[in-house]
C-alpha positions as a LaTeX table, in Angstrom:
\begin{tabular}{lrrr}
\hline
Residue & $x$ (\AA) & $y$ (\AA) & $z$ (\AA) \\
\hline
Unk1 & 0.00 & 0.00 & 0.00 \\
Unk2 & 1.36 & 3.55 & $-1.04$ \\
Unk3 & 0.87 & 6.32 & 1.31 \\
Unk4 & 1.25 & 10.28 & 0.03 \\
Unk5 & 3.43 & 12.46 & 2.04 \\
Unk6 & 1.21 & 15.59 & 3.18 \\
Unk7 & 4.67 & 17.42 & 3.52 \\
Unk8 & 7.02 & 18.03 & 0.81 \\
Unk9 & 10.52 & 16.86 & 1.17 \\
Unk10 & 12.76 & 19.27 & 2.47 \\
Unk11 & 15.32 & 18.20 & $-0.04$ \\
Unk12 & 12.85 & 19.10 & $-2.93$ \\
Unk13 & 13.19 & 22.87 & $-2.03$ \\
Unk14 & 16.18 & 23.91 & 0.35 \\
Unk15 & 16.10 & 26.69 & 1.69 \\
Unk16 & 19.39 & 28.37 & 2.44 \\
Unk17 & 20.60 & 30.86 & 5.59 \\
Unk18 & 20.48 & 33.77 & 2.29 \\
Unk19 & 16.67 & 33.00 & 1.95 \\
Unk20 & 16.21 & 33.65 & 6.52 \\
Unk21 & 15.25 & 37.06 & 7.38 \\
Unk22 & 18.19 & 38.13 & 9.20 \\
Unk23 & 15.96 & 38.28 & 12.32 \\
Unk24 & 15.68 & 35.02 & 12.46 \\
Unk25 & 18.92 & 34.07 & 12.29 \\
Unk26 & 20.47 & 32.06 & 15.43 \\
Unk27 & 23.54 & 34.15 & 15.41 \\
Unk28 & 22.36 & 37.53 & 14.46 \\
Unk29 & 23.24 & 39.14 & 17.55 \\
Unk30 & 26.62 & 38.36 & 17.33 \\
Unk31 & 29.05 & 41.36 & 15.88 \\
Unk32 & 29.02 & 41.82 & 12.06 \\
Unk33 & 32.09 & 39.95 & 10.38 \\
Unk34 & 34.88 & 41.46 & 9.11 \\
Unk35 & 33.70 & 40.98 & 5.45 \\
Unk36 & 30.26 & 42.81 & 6.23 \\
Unk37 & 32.01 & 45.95 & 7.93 \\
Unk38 & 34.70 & 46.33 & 5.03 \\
Unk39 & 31.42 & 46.20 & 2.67 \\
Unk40 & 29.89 & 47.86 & 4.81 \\
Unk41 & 32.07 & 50.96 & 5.04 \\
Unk42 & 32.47 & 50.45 & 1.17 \\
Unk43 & 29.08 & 50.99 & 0.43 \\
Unk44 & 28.64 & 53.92 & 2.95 \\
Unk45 & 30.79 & 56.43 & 1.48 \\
Unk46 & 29.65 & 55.52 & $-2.17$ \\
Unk47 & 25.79 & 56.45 & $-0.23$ \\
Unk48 & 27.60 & 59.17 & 1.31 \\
Unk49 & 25.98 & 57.76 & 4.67 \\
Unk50 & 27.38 & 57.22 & 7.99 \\
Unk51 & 29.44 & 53.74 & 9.08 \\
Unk52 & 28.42 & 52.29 & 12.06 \\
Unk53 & 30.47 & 49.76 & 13.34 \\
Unk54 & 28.58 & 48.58 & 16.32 \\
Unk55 & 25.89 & 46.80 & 14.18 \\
Unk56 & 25.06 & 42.91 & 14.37 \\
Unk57 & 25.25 & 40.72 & 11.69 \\
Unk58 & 21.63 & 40.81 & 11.16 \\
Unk59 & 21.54 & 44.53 & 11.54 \\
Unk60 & 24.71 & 44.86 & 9.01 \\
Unk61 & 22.90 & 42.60 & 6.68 \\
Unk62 & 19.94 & 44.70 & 6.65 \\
Unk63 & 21.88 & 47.74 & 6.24 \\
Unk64 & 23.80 & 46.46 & 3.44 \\
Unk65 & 20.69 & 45.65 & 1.50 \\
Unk66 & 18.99 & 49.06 & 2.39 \\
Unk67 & 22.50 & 50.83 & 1.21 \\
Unk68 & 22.74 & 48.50 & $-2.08$ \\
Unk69 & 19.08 & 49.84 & $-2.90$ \\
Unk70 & 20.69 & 53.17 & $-2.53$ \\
Unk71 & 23.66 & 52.84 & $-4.66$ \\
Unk72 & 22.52 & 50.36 & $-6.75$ \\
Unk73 & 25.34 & 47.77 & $-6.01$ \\
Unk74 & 24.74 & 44.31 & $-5.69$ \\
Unk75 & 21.22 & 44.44 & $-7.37$ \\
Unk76 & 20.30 & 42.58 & $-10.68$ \\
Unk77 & 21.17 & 43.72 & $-13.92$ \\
\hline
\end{tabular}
């Protein structure tokens, strides 16, 4: 007898930390990396905004995609 799976395998669709809304992340609380502040920075003088440097990774990943919006980095051709 064959039975039907009423959820999906989560193999079929994976869903990747990039997909998470940085809120959600387990370590978004922790300090931004090294590799978010340098963009970070990068992108904030091309915005002509301010750097902060105290922001979490979740924070610096929110910024980075509010900032990219800005200066049009990073975003689809």
């Amino acid at each position: 007898m064959m039975t039907t799976q009423s959820n999906p395998n989560p193999k079929d669709e994976p869903v990747g930390n990039a997909e998470k809304d940085p809120e959600n992340w387990v370590t978004g609380d922790e300090e931004m990396t090294g590799a978010q502040a340098s963009y970070l920075k990068t992108l904030s003088e091309e915005a002509g905004e301010p750097f902060d440097d105290g922001l979490t990774k979740a924070e610096a990943s929110q910024r980075i995609d509010e900032l990219q919006s800005t200066t049009g980095r990073g975003q689809a051709k």
